[in-house]
MITI-712019 format. One line per 8 residues: number of its first residue (from 1); their letters; for each residue x, y, z of C-alpha. Coordinates in steps of 0.02 Angstrom, whole numbers, plus 50000, padded with zeros to 5 digits. Each point is the difference from the previous one (the first is absolute). Last residue first. Layout:
NUM> a> X Y Z ~ ...
END
This chain:
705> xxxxxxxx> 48318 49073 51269 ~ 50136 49985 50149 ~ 50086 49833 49914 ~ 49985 50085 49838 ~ 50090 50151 50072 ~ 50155 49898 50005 ~ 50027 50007 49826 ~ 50020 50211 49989
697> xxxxxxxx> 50157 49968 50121 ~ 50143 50033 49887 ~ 49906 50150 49935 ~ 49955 50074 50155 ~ 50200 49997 50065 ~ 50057 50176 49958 ~ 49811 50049 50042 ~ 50030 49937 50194
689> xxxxxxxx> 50185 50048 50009 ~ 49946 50190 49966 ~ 50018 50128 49857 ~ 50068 50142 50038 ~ 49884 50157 49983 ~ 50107 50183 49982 ~ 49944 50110 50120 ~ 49916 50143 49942
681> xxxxxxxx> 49838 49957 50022 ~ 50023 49945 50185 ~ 50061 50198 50027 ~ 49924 50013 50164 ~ 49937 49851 50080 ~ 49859 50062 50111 ~ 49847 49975 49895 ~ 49974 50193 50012
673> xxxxxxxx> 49965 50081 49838 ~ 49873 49849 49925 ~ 49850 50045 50109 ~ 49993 50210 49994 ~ 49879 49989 49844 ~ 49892 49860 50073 ~ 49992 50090 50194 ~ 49918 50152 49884
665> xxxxxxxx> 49879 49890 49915 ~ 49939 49916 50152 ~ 49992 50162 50083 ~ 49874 50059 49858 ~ 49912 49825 50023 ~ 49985 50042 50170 ~ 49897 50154 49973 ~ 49891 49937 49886
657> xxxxxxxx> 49933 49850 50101 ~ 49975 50074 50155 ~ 49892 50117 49883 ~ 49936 49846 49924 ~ 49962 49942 50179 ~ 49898 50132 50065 ~ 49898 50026 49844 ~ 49946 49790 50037
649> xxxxxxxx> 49962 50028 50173 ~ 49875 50146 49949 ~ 49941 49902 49869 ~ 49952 49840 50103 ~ 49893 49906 49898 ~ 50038 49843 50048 ~ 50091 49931 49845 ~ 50076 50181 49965
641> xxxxxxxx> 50091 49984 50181 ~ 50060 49836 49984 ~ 50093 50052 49828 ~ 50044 50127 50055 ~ 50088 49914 50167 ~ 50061 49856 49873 ~ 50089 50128 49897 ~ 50075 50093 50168
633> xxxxxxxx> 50071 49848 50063 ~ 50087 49959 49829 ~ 50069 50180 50008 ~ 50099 49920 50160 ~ 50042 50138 50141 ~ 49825 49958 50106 ~ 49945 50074 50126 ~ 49973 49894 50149
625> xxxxxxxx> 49847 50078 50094 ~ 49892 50097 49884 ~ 50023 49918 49831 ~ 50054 49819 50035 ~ 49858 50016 50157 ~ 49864 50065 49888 ~ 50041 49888 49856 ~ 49990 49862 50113
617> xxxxxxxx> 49829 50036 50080 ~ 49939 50038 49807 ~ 50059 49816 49960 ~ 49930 49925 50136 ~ 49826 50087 49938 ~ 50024 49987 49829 ~ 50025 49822 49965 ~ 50015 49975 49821
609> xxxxxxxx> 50124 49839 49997 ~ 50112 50071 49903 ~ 49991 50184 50076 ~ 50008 49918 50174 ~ 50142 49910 49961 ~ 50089 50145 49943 ~ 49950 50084 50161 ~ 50064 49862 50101
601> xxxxxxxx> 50159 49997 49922 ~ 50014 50192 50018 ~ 49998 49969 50177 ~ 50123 49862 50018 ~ 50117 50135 49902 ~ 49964 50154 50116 ~ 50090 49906 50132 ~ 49935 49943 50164
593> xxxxxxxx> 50039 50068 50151 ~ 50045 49855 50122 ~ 49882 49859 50093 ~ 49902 49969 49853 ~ 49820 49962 50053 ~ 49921 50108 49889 ~ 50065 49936 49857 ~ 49947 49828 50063
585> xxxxxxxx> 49819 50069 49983 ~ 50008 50098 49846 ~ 50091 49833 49891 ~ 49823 49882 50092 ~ 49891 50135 49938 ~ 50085 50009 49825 ~ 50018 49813 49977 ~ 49987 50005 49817
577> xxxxxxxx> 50133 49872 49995 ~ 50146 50115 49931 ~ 49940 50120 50150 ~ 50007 49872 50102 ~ 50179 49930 49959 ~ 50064 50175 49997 ~ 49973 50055 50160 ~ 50072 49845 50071
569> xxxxxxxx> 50135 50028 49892 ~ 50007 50186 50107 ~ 49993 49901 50156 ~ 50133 49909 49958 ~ 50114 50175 49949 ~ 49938 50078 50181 ~ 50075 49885 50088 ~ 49935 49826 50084
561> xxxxxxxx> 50079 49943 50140 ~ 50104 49838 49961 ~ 49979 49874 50141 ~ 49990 49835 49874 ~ 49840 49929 50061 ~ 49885 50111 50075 ~ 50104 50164 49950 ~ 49998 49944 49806
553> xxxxxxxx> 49846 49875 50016 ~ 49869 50134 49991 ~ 50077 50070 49830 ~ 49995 49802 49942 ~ 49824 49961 50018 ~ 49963 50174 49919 ~ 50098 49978 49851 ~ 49937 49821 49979
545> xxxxxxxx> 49820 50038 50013 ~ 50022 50163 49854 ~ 50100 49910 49879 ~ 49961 50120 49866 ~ 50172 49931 49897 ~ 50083 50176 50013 ~ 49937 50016 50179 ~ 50051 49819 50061
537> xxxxxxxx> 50181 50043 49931 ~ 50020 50178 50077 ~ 49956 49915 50174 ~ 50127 49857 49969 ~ 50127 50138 49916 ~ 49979 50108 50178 ~ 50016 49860 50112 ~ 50168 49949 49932
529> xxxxxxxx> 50049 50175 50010 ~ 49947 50012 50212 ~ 50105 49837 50040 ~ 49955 49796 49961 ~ 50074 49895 50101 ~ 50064 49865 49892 ~ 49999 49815 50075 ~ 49977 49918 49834
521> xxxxxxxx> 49820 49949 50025 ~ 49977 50220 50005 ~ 50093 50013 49841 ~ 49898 49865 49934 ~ 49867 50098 50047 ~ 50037 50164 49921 ~ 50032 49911 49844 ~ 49817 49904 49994
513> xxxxxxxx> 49951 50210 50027 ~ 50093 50038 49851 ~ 49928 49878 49886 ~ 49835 50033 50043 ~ 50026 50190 49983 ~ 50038 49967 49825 ~ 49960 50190 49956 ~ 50156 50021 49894
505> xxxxxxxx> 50046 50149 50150 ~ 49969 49848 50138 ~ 50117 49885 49883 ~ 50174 50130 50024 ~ 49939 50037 50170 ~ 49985 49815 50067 ~ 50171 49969 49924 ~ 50068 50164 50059
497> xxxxxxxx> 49942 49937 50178 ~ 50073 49811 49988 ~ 50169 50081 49939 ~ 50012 50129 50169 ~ 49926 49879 50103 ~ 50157 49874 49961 ~ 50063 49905 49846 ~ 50164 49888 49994
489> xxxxxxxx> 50065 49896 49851 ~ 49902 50138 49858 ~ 49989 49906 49850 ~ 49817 49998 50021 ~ 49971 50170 50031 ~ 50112 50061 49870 ~ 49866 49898 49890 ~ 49860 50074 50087
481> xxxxxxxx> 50042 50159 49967 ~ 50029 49963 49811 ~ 49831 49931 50003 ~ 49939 50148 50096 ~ 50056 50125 49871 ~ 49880 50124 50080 ~ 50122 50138 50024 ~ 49966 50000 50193
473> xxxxxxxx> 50054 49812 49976 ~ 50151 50013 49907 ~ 50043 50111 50107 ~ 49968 49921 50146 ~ 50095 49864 49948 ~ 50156 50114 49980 ~ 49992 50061 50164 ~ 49986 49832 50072
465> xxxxxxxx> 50157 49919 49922 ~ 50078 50167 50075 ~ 49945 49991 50168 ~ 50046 49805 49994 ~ 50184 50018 49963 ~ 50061 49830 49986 ~ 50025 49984 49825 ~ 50078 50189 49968
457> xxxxxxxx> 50179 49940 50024 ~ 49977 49902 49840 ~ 49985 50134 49900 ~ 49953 49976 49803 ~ 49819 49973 50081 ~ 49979 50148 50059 ~ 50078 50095 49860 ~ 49875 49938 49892
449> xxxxxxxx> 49866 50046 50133 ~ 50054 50172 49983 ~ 49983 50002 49822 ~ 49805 49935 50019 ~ 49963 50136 50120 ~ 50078 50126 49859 ~ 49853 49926 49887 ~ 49880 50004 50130
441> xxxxxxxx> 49985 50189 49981 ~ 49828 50023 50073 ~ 50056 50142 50108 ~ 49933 49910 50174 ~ 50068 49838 49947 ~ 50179 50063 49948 ~ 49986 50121 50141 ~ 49968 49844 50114
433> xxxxxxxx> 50163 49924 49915 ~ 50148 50146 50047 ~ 49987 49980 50190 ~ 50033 49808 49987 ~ 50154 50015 49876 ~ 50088 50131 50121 ~ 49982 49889 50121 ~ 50020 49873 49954
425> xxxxxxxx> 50189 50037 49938 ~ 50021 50135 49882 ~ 50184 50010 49917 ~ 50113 50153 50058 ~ 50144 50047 49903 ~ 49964 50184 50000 ~ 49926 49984 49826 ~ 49890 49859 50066
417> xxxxxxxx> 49926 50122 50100 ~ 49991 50138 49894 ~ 49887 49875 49883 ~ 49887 49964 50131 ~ 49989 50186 50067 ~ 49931 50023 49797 ~ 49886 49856 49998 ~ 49918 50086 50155
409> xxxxxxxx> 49995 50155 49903 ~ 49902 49952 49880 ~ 49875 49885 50076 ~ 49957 50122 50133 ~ 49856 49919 50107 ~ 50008 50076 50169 ~ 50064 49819 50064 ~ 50119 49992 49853
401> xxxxxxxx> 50076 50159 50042 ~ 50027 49966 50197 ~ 50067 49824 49944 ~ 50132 50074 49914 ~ 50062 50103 50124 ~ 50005 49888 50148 ~ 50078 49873 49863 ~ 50119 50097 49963
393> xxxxxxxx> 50070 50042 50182 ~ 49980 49843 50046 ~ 50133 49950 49841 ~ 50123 50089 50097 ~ 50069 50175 49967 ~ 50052 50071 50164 ~ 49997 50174 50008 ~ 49796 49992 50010
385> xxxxxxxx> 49963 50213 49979 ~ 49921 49940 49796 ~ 49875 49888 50076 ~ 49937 50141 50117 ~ 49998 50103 49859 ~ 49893 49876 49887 ~ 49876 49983 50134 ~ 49985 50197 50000
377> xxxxxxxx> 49952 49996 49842 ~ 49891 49866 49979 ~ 49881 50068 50124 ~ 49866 49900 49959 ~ 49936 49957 50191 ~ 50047 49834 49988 ~ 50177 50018 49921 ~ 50024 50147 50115
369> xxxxxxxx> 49983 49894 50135 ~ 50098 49859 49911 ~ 50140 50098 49974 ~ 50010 50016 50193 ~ 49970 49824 50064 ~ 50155 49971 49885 ~ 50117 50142 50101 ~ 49916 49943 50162
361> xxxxxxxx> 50045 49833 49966 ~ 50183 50031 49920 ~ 50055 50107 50147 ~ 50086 50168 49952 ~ 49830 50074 50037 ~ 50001 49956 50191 ~ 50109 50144 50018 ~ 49908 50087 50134
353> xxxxxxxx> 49960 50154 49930 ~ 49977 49917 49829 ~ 49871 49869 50054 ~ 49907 50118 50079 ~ 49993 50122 49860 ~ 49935 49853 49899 ~ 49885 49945 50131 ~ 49931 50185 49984
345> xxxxxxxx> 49998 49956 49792 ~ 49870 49828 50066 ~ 49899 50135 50101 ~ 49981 50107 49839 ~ 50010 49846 49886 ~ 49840 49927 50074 ~ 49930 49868 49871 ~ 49912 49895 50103
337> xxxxxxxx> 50147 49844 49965 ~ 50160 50093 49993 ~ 49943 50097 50168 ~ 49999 49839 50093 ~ 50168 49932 49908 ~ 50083 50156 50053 ~ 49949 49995 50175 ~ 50039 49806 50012
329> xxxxxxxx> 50183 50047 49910 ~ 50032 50130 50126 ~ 49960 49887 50153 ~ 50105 49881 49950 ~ 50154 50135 49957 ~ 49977 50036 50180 ~ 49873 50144 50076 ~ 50042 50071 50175
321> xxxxxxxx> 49874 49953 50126 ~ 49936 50180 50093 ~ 49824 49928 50034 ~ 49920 50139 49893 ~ 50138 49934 49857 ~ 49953 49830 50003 ~ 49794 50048 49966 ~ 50080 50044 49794
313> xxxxxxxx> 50064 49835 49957 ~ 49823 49934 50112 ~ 49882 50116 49915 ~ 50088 49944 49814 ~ 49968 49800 50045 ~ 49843 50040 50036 ~ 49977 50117 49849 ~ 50050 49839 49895
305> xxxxxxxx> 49886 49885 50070 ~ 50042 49858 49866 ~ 50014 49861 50113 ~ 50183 49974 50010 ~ 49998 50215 49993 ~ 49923 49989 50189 ~ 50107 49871 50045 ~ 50154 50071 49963
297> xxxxxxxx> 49949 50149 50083 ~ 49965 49928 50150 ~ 50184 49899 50001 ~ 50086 50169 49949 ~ 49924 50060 50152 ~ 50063 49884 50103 ~ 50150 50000 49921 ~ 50019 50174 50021
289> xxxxxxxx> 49968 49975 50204 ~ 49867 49983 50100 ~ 50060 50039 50181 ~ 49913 49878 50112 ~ 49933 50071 50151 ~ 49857 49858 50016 ~ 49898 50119 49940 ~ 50095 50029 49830
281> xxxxxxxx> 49998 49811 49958 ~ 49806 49988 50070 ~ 49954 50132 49824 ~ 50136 49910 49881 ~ 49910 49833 50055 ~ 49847 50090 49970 ~ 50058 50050 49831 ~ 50054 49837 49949
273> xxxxxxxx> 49833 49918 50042 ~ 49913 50121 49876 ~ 50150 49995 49853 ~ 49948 49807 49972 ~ 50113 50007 49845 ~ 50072 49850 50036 ~ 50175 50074 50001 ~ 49920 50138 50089
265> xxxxxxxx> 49936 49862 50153 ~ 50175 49919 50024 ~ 50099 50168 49994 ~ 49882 50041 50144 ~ 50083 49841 50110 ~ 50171 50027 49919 ~ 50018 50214 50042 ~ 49927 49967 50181
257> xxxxxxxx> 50124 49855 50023 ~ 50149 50106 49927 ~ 49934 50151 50086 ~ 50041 49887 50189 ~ 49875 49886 50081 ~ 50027 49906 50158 ~ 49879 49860 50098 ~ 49969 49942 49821
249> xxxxxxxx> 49849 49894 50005 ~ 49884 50123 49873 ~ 50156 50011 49868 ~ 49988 49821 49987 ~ 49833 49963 49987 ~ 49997 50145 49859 ~ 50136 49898 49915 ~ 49915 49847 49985
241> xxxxxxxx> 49833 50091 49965 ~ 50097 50094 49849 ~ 50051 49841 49905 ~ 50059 50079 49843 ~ 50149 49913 49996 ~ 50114 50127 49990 ~ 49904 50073 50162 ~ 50032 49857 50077
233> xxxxxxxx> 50194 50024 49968 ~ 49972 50185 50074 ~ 49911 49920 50145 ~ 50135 49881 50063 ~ 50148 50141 49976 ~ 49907 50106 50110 ~ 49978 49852 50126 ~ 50182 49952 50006
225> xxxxxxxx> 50067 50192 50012 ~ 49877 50019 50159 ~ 50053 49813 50068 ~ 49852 49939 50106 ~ 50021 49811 49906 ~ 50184 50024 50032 ~ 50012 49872 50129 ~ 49952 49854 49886
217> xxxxxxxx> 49875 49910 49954 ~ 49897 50122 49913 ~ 50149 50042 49915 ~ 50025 49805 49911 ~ 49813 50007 49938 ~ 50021 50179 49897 ~ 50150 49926 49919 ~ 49909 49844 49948
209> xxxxxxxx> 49864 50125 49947 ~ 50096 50085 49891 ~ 50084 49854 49923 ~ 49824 49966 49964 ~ 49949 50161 49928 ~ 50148 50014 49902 ~ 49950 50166 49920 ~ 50169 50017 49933
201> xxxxxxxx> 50016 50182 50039 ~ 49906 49932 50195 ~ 50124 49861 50008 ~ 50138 50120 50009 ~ 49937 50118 50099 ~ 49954 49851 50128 ~ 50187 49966 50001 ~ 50062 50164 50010
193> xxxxxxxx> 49912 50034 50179 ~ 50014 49844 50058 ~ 50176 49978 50016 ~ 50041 50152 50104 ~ 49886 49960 50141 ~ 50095 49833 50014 ~ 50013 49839 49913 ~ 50046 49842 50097
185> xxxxxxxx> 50139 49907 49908 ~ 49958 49801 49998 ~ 50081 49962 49845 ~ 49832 49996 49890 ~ 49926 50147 50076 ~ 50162 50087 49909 ~ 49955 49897 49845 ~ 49841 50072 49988
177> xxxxxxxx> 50041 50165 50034 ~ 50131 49997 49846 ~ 49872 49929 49884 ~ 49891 50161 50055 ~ 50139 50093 49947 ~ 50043 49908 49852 ~ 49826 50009 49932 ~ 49990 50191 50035
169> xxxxxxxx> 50152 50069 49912 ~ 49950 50180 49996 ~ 50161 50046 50034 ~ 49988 50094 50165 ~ 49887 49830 50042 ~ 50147 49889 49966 ~ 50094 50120 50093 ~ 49892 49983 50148
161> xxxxxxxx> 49977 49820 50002 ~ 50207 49992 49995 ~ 50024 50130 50135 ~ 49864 49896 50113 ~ 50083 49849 49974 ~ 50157 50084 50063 ~ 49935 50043 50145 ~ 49893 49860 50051
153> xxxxxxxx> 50113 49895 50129 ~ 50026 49839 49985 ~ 50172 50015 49914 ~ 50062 49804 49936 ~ 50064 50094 49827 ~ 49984 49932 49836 ~ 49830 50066 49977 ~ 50063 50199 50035
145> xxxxxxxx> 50137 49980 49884 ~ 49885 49923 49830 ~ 49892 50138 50042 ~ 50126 50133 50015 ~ 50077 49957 49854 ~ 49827 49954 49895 ~ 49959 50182 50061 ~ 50134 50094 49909
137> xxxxxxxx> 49891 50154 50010 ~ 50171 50100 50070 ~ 49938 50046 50163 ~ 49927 49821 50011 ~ 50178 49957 49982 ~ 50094 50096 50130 ~ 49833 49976 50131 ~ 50026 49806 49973
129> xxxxxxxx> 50181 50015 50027 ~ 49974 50089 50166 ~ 49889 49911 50049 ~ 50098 49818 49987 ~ 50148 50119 50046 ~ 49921 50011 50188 ~ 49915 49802 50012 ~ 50202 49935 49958
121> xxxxxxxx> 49957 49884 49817 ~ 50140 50089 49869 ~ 50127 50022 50168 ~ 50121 49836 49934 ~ 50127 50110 49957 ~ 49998 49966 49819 ~ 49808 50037 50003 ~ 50020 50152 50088
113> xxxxxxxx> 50142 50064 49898 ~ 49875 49973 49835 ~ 49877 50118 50069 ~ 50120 50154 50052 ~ 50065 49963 49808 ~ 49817 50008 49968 ~ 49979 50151 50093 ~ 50116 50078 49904
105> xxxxxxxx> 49949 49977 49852 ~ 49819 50072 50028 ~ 50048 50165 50059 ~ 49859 50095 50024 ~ 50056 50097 50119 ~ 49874 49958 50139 ~ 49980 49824 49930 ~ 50201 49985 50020
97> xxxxxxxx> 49972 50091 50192 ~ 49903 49846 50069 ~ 50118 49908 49914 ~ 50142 50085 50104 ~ 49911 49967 50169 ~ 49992 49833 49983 ~ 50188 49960 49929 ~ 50057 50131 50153
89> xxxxxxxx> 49925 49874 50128 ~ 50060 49862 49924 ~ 50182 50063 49977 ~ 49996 50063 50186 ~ 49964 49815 50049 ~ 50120 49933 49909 ~ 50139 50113 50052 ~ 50135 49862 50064
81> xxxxxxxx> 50103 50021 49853 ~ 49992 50158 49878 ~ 49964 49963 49823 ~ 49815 50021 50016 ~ 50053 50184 50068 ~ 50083 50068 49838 ~ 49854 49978 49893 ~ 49880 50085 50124
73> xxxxxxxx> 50099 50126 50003 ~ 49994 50025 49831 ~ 49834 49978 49987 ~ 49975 50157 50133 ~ 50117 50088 49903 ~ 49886 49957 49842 ~ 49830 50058 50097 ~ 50059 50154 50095
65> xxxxxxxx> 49828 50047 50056 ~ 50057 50071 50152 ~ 49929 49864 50109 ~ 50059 49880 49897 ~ 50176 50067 49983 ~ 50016 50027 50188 ~ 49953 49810 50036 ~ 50109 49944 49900
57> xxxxxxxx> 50155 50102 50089 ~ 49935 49918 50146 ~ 50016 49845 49926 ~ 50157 50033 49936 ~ 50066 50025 50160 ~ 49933 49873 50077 ~ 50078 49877 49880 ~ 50166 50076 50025
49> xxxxxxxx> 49978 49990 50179 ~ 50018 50170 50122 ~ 50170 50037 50092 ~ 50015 50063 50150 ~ 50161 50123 50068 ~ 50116 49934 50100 ~ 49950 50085 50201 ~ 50106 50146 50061
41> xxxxxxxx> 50001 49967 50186 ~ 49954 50146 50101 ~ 50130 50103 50117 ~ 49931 49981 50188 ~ 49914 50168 50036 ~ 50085 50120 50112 ~ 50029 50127 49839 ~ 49840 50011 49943
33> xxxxxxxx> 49962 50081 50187 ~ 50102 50152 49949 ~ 50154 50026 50118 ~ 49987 50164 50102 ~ 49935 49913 50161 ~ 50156 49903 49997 ~ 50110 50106 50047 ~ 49939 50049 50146
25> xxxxxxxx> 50029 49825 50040 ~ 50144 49989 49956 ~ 50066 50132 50111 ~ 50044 50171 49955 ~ 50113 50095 50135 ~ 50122 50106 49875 ~ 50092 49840 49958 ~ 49915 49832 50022
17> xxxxxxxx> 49944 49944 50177 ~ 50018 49803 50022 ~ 50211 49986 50015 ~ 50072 49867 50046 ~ 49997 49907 49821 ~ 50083 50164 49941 ~ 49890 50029 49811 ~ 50060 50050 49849
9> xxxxxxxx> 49902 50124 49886 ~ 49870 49923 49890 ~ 49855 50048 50092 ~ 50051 50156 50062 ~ 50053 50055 49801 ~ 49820 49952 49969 ~ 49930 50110 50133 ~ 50105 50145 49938
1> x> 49950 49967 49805
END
């Protein structure tokens, strides 16, 4: 307060010391620096746009997920002069966000501003708009946008080829490529890929090769993604040197070429050259992953190794691969089919612990484990834990009855099912007709077909048109078979093998091979079952030349291995021909263990045709090495025995004998108390829609015979 009272008091103009001797300039040395400087202009304060404003604001929302403020402002900037630009930008960003959101609306108000403003065609909203609509599966949209515009560059070709792939609309993507080649657009990495999957699910082998043609021209003839996507549609084909020539010129090979290469050889079932692809895959440092495995297993149960398939479910977890629902269901189905519920109930556990049982494939795979290994009741508790009631979930169920022949209650499940609203579909229909075969109750199989043909939605369903002709032909109403047969508008192996079947069994193997062939003229490949009714055919009809010519011609020829079921008609033919030396020496050669069964058809043989010694060497090995659980076995083994004069043998036997028929009678008593539906007695029966309508359709069995 001094010094400022110094300051301010008045000065003499003649006088340069200040009272009490100060001067200024001692003064000054108390006067903050802050205070020397020169005072600071106070500048007008800055004031953003309008239209930058709200773009900022814009901005904000989308980033923050604010969708409908974000439209708003939006809304509130088109009206803005001179912000054009920040309305284009903010018109690309925001559809971008309407497939995020799902709002469909509002990207076509977004849409329709565009083409009032003149921006429908700009290169940026062009893919934009495409991506909004693809998003959306309105692909005739984007389509119809993408051809319009002049863009040369492949984007938004690429988003259309890919959604038309997504949607398993093939033609139109393939279409699509054609008509981008057509305007001079230069596909890229991208467009291959979807392409060649699309003509490889339409098995367009031309189209494919017209694609194939245009990379090898280009610069993305080395492409990794390219290459993989070249052997998988190969593979479709079923041309596996085209796509091993490929894999061996890749420079670079990830899994997915590994995993398409070996998938080439299992789909084949030519498990040998798959496994020493799988065996250079893991040298070359290649992790194998679970669909590498899956692939392997695939294979194996494609050609009916089953404990393959189960070694290589089971190999996954030494190599620390985490089983998927795929891997699961090709455990399962391994198990299902050699009868081993105690590994199939660990898949179970599995399945559980990792929640793979909610999924309807595992859950299905499931029932039909137990349905294969008899275990009716714990197939019916697995059906009974599906929430969801769906008519899959019937017709899991029903067909695990009808496969282990329980006429009852299947008709039972059939009538629930319609109770619940549910009406079988082919299903449902197709599992029910073998047990009408297999339980000679054609009668019911006749019903069915009634309601077969009061559906026309049931036309074009070959599986079922060919379950009921097998029917009729494993019931030996040929001439009815053969009149489905004739009305039927398309046939494949499946119809051409009942067919040969259904006349093999009447023992007009003539017939059935003059079949076979005109399958073969019709460019049929015929599979493992096809092979089987040929072979069963020549034996029933003691067509001993023509079963051998064509069991040498099924690898030669056709590249089917023979399994143990062709060599056991094989077995048969000879034995039916007297060929005892010839039926000894190809049993011999069997390549797997071979069942009791092919031996007791040797001994029987043997019995008819009075040949001891072959006989006695197959009694010996039924007896000693296989022994047998059939009481037929142990008849023809007596009887074998007392023919040669083998007593000792023979007291062996019929205390064999003894004892099983005791735990024959015991398993008889105990058979009836656990069919797995509890309480089916004391359901009430409802009558279904296929007996409500018999009478109505009693005149349309004349056409059937």
């Amino acid at each position: 307060m001094i010094i400022c009272r110094l300051l301010y008091m008045p000065s003499s103009p003649s006088r340069s010391i200040l009272i009490r001797g100060l001067t200024v300039s001692k003064i000054c040395k108390f006067i903050p620096q802050s205070w020397k400087q020169p005072p600071r202009l106070i500048s007008k304060p800055q004031y953003e746009s309008v239209p930058a404003t709200l773009f900022k604001s814009f901005r904000y929302c989308i980033a923050h997920g604010h969708f409908y403020e974000a439209f708003r402002a939006f809304s509130l900037l088109r009206h803005q002069s001179g912000s054009h630009e920040l309305v284009f930008r903010s018109a690309a960003s925001l559809l971008s966000t309407c497939v995020e959101f799902n709002e469909f609306v509002s990207g076509q108000q977004i849409h329709a501003y565009c083409i009032s403003s003149g921006l429908e065609f700009d290169p940026v909203l062009v893919l934009k708009l495409v991506t909004f609509y693809s998003a959306f599966n309105l692909l005739d949209e984007a389509q119809t946008i993408t051809e319009n515009s002049d863009i040369f560059h492949p984007f938004p070709w690429n988003v259309l080829i890919d959604s038309y792939v997504r949607n398993k609309r093939f033609e139109e993507s393939v279409s699509v490529y054609k008509r981008m080649m057509g305007k001079g657009v230069q596909p890229d990495e991208f467009t291959y890929p979807s392409v060649l999957k699309a003509c490889g699910a339409l098995l367009d082998f031309a189209s494919g090769r017209v694609v194939h043609g245009s990379i090898e021209v280009s610069s993305h003839r080395c492409s990794l993604y390219v290459c993989n996507a070249l052997i998988s549609m190969y593979k479709r084909f079923g041309k596996v040197d085209i796509a091993r020539r490929l894999f061996d010129r890749m420079s670079e090979r990830d899994a997915v070429s590994w995993n398409a290469v070996i998938n080439c050889y299992a789909s084949k079932g030519n498990l040998e050259e798959a496994l020493e692809l799988f065996d250079r895959m893991l040298q070359s440092g290649v992790e194998a992953t679970v669909v590498t495995w899956n692939t392997l297993a695939g294979g194996c149960l494609k050609i009916g190794n089953y404990v393959g398939a189960l070694n290589c479910v089971l190999e996954m977890r030494n190599y620390n691969v985490g089983l998927d629902s795929v891997a699961m269901i090709n455990g399962l189905t391994a198990c299902s089919h050699i009868g081993e519920l105690r590994l199939g109930k660990v898949f179970h556990c599995l399945a559980i612990s990792s929640g793979f049982n909610n999924i309807d494939n595992v859950r299905n795979s499931l029932i039909t484990l137990y349905s294969r290994c008899g275990d009716l009741r714990h197939a019916f508790l697995v059906f009974q834990e599906i929430e969801v009631n769906s008519l899959s979930r019937w017709n899991s169920v029903i067909s695990c009855y009808a496969h282990n022949m329980r006429s009852e209650e299947t008709s039972f499940l059939v009538r629930e099912m319609l109770l619940y609203g549910f009406h079988p579909n082919y299903v449902t229909l197709a599992s029910i007709l073998p047990l009408c075969a297999r339980v000679a109750n054609l009668q019911h199989g006749k019903e069915i077909h009634c309601y077969i043909l009061r559906r026309q939605s049931f036309n074009g369903s070959l599986i079922l048109w060919n379950s009921l002709f097998d029917m009729y032909a494993k019931s030996g109403e040929i001439i009815a078979a053969k009149r489905v047969y004739d009305s039927m508008r398309k046939r494949d192996k499946v119809t051409y093998t009942s067919l040969i079947g259904g006349y093999g069994m009447l023992g007009k193997g003539e017939v059935a091979l003059s079949l076979f062939k005109e399958m073969i003229r019709s460019g049929m490949k015929p599979d493992h079952v096809t092979m089987v009714a040929v072979l069963s055919a020549c034996s029933h009809s003691n067509l001993v030349r023509q079963g051998q010519s064509w069991f040498g011609k099924m690898q030669t020829v056709f590249g089917i291995h023979p399994r143990l079921e062709h060599y056991s008609c094989m077995v048969d033919l000879y034995c039916r021909a007297g060929h005892l030396a010839a039926a000894r020496k190809i049993f011999l050669k069997i390549p797997y263990e071979p069942s009791s069964a092919m031996c007791a058809t040797i001994l029987k043989a043997c019995l008819i045709h009075g040949n001891t010694d072959i006989g006695e060497w197959a009694a010996d090995k039924l007896l000693l090495e296989m022994k047998p659980e059939h009481l037929g076995h142990y008849m023809l083994l007596a009887d074998m025995y007392a023919a040669t004069g083998s007593w000792n043998k023979l007291v062996t036997v019929k205390t064999s004998l003894s004892d099983m028929c005791l735990q024959k009678a015991h398993d008889f008593a105990l058979m009836e108390t656990d069919s797995g539906l509890d309480g089916v007695n004391d359901k009430p029966m409802i009558d279904s829609a296929v007996n409500q309508e018999q009478s109505s359709d009693e005149e349309r069995l004349v056409e059937v015979g």
